[in-house]
N, C-alpha and C positions, 0 to 999 in steps of 0.2 A: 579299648572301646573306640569305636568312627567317629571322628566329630562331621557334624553337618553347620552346614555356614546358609542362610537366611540371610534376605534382605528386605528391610524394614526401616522407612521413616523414623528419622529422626525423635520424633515427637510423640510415635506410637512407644519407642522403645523406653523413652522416659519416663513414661504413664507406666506401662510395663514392671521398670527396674522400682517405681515408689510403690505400688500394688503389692510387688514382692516383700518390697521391707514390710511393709504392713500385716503381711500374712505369714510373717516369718520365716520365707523360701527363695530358693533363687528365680529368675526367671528361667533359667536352661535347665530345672528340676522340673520346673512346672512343664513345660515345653515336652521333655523326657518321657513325663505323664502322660499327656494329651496324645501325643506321636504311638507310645505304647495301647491306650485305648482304640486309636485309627485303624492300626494294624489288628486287633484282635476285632474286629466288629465282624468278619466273619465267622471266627470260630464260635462267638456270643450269639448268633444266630442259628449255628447248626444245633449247637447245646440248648437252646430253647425251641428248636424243630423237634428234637429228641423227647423233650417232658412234654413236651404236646401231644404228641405221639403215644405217650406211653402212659400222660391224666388221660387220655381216650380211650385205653385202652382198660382202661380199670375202672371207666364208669358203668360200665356195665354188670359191675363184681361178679364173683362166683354163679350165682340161680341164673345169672342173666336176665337179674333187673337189678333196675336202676335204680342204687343206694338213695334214700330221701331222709332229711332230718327234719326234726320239728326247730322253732325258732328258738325253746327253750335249751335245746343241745346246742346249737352253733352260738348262741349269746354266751354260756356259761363260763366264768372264770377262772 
């Protein structure tokens, strides 16, 4: 696996490495995480252009009209 090398004050990274202990994680796990999310925030957006596309495309249902509920249906548990 690459390692990547950051540079970071002193003082943020101390804050940093106690934050971790607290949370039970390292900071280069949490860092891992965050860098993994950055990178996917494309694909996260094609995937939610897609069910947008596709709740539109079914609001219409079958007769071609528009499904309606009472508030008694959408409340029920």
């Amino acid at each position: 696996m690459p390692n990547l090398t950051i540079t970071v004050d002193e003082d943020t990274l101390r804050r940093a490495r106690i934050r971790a202990i607290e949370r039970q994680e390292s900071v280069n796990s949490y860092l891992a995480e965050v860098l993994r999310r950055y990178a996917d925030v494309g694909s996260q957006a094609q995937v939610f252009a897609e069910l947008a596309e596709i709740a539109g495309s079914l609001e219409a249902g079958r007769s071609g009209h528009r499904r309606t509920w009472t508030r008694d249906q959408l409340h029920r548990v």
